[in-house]
N, C-alpha and C positions, 0 to 999 in steps of 0.2 A: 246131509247138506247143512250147511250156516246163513242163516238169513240174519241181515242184520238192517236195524230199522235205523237212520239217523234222520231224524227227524228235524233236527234245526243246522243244515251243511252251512257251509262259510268258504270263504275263499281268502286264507290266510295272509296278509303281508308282512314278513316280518323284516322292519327295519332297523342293520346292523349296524352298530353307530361304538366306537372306540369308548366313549361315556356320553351319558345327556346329562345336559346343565340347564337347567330350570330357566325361564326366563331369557335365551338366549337362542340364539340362531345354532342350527344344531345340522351336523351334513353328516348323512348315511356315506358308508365306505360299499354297502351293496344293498340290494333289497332282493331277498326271497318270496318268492309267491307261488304258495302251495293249495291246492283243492285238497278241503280238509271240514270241518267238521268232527266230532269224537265215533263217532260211527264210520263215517269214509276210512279214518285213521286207524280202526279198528278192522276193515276190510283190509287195509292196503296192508296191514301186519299179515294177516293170516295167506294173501297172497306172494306175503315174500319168503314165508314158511312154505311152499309150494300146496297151499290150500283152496279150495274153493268156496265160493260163498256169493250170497247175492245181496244187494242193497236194496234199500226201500226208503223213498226220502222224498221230501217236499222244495220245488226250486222254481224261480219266478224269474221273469225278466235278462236283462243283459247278464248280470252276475251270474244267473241259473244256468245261461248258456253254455259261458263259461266255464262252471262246475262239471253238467254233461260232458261236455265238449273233454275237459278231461280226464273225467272218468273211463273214457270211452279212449284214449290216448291210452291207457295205463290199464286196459283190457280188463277193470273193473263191471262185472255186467251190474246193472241195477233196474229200478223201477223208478219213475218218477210222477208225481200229480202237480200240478198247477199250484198257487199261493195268490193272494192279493200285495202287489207289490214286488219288492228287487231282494231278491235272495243276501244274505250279511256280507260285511266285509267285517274281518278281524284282524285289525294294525297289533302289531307283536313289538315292542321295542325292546332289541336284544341290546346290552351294554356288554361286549366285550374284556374289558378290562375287569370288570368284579363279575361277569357271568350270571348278572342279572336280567329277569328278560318280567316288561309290565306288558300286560296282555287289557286290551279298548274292545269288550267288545259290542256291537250295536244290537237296537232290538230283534230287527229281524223283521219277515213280509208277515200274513194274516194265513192263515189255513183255510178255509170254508170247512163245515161241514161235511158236504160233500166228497171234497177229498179226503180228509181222515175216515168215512166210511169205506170208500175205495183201495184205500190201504190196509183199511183191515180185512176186507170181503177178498184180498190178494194172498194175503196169509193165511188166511181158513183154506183158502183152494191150494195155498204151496206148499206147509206146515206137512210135517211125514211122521208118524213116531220113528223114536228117536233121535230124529234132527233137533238142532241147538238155535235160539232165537235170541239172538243180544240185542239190547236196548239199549242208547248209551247217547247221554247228553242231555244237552237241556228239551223242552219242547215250547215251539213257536206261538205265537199271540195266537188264537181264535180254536184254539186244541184243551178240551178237558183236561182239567189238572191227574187225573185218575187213568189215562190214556194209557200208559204205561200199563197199569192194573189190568187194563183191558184186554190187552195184549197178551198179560202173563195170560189168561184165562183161557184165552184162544189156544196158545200154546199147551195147557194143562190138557183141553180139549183134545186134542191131537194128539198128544203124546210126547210131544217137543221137550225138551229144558230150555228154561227161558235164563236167560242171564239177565243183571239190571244193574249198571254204574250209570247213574244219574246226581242230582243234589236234589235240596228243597220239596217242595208239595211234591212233587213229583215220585219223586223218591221214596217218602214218608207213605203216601195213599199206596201204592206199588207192596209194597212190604206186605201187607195183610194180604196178598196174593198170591206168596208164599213162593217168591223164585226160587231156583233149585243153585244160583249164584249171584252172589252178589260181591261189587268190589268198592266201598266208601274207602275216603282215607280218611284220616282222624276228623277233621274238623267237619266232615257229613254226617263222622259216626254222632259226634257232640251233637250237631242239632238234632238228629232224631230221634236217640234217648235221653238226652236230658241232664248228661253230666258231662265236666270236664274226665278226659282220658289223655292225661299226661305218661303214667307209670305204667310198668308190664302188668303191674295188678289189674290197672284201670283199664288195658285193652285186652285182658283175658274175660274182664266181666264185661265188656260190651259184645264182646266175642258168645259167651253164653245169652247174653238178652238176645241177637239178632237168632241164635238158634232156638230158641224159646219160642219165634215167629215161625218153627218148623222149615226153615230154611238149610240145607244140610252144608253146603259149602259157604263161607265168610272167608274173602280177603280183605285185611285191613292195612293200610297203606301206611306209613310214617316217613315216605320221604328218605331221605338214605339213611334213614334208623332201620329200615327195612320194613317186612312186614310179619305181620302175626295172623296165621290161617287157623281156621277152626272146622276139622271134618270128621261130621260122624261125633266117635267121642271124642276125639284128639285135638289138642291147642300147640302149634309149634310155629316157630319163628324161621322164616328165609332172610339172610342177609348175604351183604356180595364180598367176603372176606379181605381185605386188604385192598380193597378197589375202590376210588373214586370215580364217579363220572365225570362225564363231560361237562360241556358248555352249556347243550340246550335241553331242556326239561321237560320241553311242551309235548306231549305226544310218547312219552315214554308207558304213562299209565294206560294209554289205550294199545298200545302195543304187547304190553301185560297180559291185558282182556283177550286180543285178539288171540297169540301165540295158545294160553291157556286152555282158550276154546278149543283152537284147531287142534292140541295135543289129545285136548279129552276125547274127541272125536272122530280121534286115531284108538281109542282103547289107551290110551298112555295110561300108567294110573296119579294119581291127583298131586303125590309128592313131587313126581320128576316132569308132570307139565307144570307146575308152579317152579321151578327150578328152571327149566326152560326159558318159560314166559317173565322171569326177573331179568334173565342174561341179556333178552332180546331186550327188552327195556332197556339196560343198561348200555347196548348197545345202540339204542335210538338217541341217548346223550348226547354221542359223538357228530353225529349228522343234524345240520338245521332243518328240515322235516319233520310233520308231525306224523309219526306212523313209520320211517323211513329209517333204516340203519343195515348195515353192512352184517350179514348173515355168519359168514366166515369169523368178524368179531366175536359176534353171541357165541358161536361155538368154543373158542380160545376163553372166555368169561367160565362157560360150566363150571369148570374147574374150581373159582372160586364162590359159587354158590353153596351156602352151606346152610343142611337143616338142622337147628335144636328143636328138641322133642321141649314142651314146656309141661304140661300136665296133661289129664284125662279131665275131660268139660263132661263126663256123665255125672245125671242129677238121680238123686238118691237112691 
């Protein structure tokens, strides 16, 4: 089983507009509204993979409703606790014509205590060894910065593999808890070791730091420069051969996550669920959804997923 915790859900609007002009009255040609969050987004991949998995999330108010309401449309099963306050809204403004999209997002409700105990005391009782526990996004006002950490723990407990794509404290405190994957893309890897990682040098050796944490899988993310994996001893590169994507951007890295998961937890082994998990990504491009893309796509993409071996990351 895949539990997947998203801890700060949202309910996506993204408003598509031919270009915005600063300072001026500006008319949508349509608005998209998605229940999403990076965690939802990461469930709703691994269900289009024909996977299962359950959610675990915090949701308040009208918004919350809403979220439930459809999650529960989209046969996503989950958990939910209570927040103080109206669960986020996330305006997306997608432009069209350059294929840029600026992403508002708001602070979000409060958690109690209370409830992130209950969330956890939900996982100690669900967690199975072997089962896979993803972490993914930010976490909401009134939740310990180390929450994440906590979770890997529980998991380690168990027997689980805990996954962890997050940013920030979160992120950073998480690390020393030694997930068994993690997925930054460059500018998460920068703040949490301490350098710029512009060059293939400079993400091979971020690649060795985060395994230095005894973390055995790293995917590091660059955007359609692709990415550089580091497993075991091995450092190599996925990229999508002679391919552009699409339009929309948002939701393709958690769809990454997602596919990833559910392969490894078919026994796939690590190269061709990462190969997998780029295609589908790159097939969430095409679709305005976060989490969302046409399955039969990804499969026509394999093809151009290609791995370079780059070196062997064993130390001395």
């Amino acid at each position: 089983m895949i539990s997947v915790v998203c801890a700060n859900p949202a309910l996506d609007r993204m408003l598509v507009l031919s270009d915005f002009k600063l300072n001026e009255v500006n008319r949508t040609s349509r608005v998209e509204v998605t229940v999403a969050g990076k965690g939802i987004n990461v469930a709703r991949a691994i269900q289009t993979v024909g996977g299962e998995c359950q959610l675990y999330l915090f949701v308040g108010d009208n918004i919350g409703k809403k979220i439930t309401t459809g999650l529960s449309q989209e046969h996503l099963p989950f958990f939910a606790w209570p927040v103080f306050g109206e669960t986020r809204i996330t305006t997306v403004i997608h432009e069209e014509k350059i294929s840029r999209h600026t992403v508002i997002n708001e602070d979000g409700p409060i958690v109690s205590l209370e409830s992130s105990l209950a969330l956890c005391r939900s996982l100690e009782n669900h967690l199975n060894p072997g089962d896979y526990l993803v972490l993914s996004g930010s976490l909401p006002r009134g939740v310990r910065k180390d929450f994440y950490a906590v979770l890997i723990e529980i998991a380690h407990q168990k027997g689980a593999s805990p996954v962890l794509d997050s940013s920030g404290a979160p992120f950073y405190s998480a690390l020393l808890a030694a997930p068994y994957l993690i997925k930054p893309n460059v500018k998460e890897a920068e703040e949490a070791l301490g350098f710029a990682i512009i060059t293939l040098d400079d993400k091979i050796k971020a690649i060795r730091c985060f395994q230095e944490k005894m973390i055995p899988l790293v995917i590091l993310s660059d955007g359609s420069r692709g990415l550089v994996i580091g497993y075991q001893d091995e450092v190599f590169g996925i990229k999508a051969n002679t391919l552009s994507g699409g339009g929309f951007a948002i939701g393709s890295g958690d769809t990454l996550v997602g596919v990833v998961v559910d392969q490894l937890s078919r026994q796939v082994n690590v190269n061709e669920a990462i190969r997998f998990g780029t295609a589908c990504g790159l097939a969430n491009t095409f679709c305005p959804g976060a989490g969302v893309f046409d399955l039969s796509l990804a499969h026509q993409f394999m093809e151009h997923i290609l791995i370079e071996k780059y070196c062997s990351s064993k130390r001395g």
